[in-house]
N, C-alpha and C positions, 0 to 999 in steps of 0.2 A: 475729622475722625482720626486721619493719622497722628496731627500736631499733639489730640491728647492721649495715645498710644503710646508715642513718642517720651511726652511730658512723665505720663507715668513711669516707664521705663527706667528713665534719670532719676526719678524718686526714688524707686526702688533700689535705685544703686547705691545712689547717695545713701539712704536709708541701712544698707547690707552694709556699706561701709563704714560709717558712723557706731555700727554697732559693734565691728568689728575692732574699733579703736578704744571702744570703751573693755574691751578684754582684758585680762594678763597679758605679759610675756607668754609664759609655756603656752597658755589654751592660745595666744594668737597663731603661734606657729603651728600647732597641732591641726587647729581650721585649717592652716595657708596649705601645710601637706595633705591633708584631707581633698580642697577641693582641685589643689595641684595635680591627683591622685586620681581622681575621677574625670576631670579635665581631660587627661591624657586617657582614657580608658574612652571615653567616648571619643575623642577624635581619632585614637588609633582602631578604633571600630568601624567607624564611616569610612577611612583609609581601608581599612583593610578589604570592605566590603566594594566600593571603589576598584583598586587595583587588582583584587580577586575576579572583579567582571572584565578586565580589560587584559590581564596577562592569558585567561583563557581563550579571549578572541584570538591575541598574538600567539598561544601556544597554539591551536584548530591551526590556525593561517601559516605557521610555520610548517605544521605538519604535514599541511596539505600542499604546499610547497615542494616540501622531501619526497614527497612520495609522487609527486608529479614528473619532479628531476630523475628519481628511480626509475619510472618506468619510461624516460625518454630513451632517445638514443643511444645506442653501444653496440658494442658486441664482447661474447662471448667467445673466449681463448683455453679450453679446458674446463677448470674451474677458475679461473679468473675472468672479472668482468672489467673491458676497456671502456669507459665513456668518450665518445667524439668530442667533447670540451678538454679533454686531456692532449690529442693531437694537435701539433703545434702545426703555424701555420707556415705555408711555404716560404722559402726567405727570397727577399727581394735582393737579385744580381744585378742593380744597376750602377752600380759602382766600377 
């Protein structure tokens, strides 16, 4: 079943192709940009749809990130808020 799935396939190209040589000049180029044109419209669709699901997970995971670090550790100095990852740590005198 595959081999003549396969077989067909290569037909078919051969077939597109062949017909494609039997064109003009102009109409050949006009096809090339034509399916050049949809080529790229469909695979920047599946891209888009792709990296659209994955930069929302990384943007949620960042965010939940931020707001995890926000509400850690500090204190508060007026209006100014010190986070304990900004204090530096003790210097070592063994020198």
């Amino acid at each position: 079943m595959i081999e003549k799935s396969l077989a067909i396939a290569v037909l078919t190209i051969c077939v597109v192709m062949m017909a494609r040589l039997l064109l003009g000049v102009r109409l050949r180029m006009k096809v090339d940009a034509f399916t050049r044109r949809t080529w790229q419209r469909i695979r920047g669709g599946a891209n888009s749809l792709v990296h659209r699901r994955a930069s929302r997970k990384t943007a949620e995971q960042l965010a939940d990130e931020a707001i995890r670090r926000a509400r850690g550790e500090g204190s508060w100095e007026g209006n100014v808020y010190k986070p304990k990852s900004f204090k530096r740590p003790p210097r070592d005198k063994l020198h």
